[in-house]
C-alpha positions as CSV (number, residue, x, y, z in Angstrom):
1,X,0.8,-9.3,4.2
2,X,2.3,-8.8,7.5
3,X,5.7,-9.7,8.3
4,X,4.7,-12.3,10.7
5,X,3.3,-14.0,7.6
6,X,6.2,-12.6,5.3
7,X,8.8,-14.7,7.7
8,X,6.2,-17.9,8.0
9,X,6.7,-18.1,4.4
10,X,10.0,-17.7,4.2
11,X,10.5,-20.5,7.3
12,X,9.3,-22.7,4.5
13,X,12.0,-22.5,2.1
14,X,15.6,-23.4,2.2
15,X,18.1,-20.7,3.6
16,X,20.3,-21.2,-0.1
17,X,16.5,-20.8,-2.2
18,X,17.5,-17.6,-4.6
19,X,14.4,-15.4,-4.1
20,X,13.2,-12.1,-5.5
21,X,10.8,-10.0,-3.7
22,X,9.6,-6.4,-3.7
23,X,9.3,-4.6,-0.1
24,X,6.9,-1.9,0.4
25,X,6.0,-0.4,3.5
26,X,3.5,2.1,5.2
27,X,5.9,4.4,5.4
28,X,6.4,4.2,1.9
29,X,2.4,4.8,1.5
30,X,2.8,7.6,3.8
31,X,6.0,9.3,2.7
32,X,4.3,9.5,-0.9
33,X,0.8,10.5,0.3
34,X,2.4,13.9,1.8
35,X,2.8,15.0,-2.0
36,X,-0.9,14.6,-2.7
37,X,-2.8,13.3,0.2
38,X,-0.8,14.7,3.3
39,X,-4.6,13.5,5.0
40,X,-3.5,9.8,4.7
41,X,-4.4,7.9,7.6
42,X,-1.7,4.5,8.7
43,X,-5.3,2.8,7.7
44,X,-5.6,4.2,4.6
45,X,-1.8,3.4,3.9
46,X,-2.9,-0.8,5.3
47,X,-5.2,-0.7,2.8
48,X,-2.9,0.4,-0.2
49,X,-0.2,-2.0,0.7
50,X,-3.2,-4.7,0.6
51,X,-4.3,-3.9,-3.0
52,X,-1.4,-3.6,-4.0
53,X,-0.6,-7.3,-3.1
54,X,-3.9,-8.4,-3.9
55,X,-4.4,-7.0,-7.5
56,X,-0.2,-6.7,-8.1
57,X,0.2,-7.7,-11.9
58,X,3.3,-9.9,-12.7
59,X,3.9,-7.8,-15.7
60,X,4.2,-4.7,-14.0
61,X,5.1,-5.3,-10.8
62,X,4.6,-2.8,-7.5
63,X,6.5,0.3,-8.3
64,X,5.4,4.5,-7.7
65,X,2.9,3.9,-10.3
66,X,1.1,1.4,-9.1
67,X,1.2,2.9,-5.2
68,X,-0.1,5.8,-6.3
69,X,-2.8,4.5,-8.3
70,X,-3.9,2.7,-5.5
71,X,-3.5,5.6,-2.8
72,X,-5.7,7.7,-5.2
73,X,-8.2,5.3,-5.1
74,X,-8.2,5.0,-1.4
75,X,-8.4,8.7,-1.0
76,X,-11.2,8.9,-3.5
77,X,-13.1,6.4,-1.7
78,X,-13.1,7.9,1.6
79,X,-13.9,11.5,0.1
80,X,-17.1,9.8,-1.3
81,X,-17.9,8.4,2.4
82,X,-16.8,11.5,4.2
83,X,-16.5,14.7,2.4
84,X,-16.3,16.6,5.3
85,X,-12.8,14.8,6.3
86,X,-10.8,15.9,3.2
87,X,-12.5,19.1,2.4
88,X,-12.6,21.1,5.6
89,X,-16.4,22.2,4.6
90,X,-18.4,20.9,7.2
């Protein structure tokens, strides 16, 4: 979600509406990537911030856990499709 579409929706509900709502952004993606994926591209970070939404799970909610998950996953991918980008062999 962007937040162009983050303030869409909220022009839709009253200013008094009590809300909760969790806030990630790339930074976030790329702040934590530095640990384990220093490599991570502002792409790669979109695209962890997307599953995240896409697949979040009410009962766990977005949190570390669930970033990371999906940033390994991400990275993974993109090893598969390039291995010369992560591994410096080629």
């Amino acid at each position: 979600m962007t937040v162009k579409q983050l303030i869409e929706h909220l022009e839709t509900m009253s200013p008094e509406d009590v809300i909760a709502y969790d806030l990630w952004s790339v930074d976030d993606v790329l702040f934590e990537g530095n640990h384990d994926h220093p490599e991570v591209t502002r792409e790669q970070a979109e695209e962890v911030l997307g599953r995240m939404e896409r697949y979040k799970d009410c009962t766990i909610g977005m949190n570390w856990d669930v970033m990371n998950y999906h940033l390994d996953e991400v990275m993974s991918e993109a090893t598969q499709l390039n291995p010369c980008q992560t591994e410096r062999r080629c």
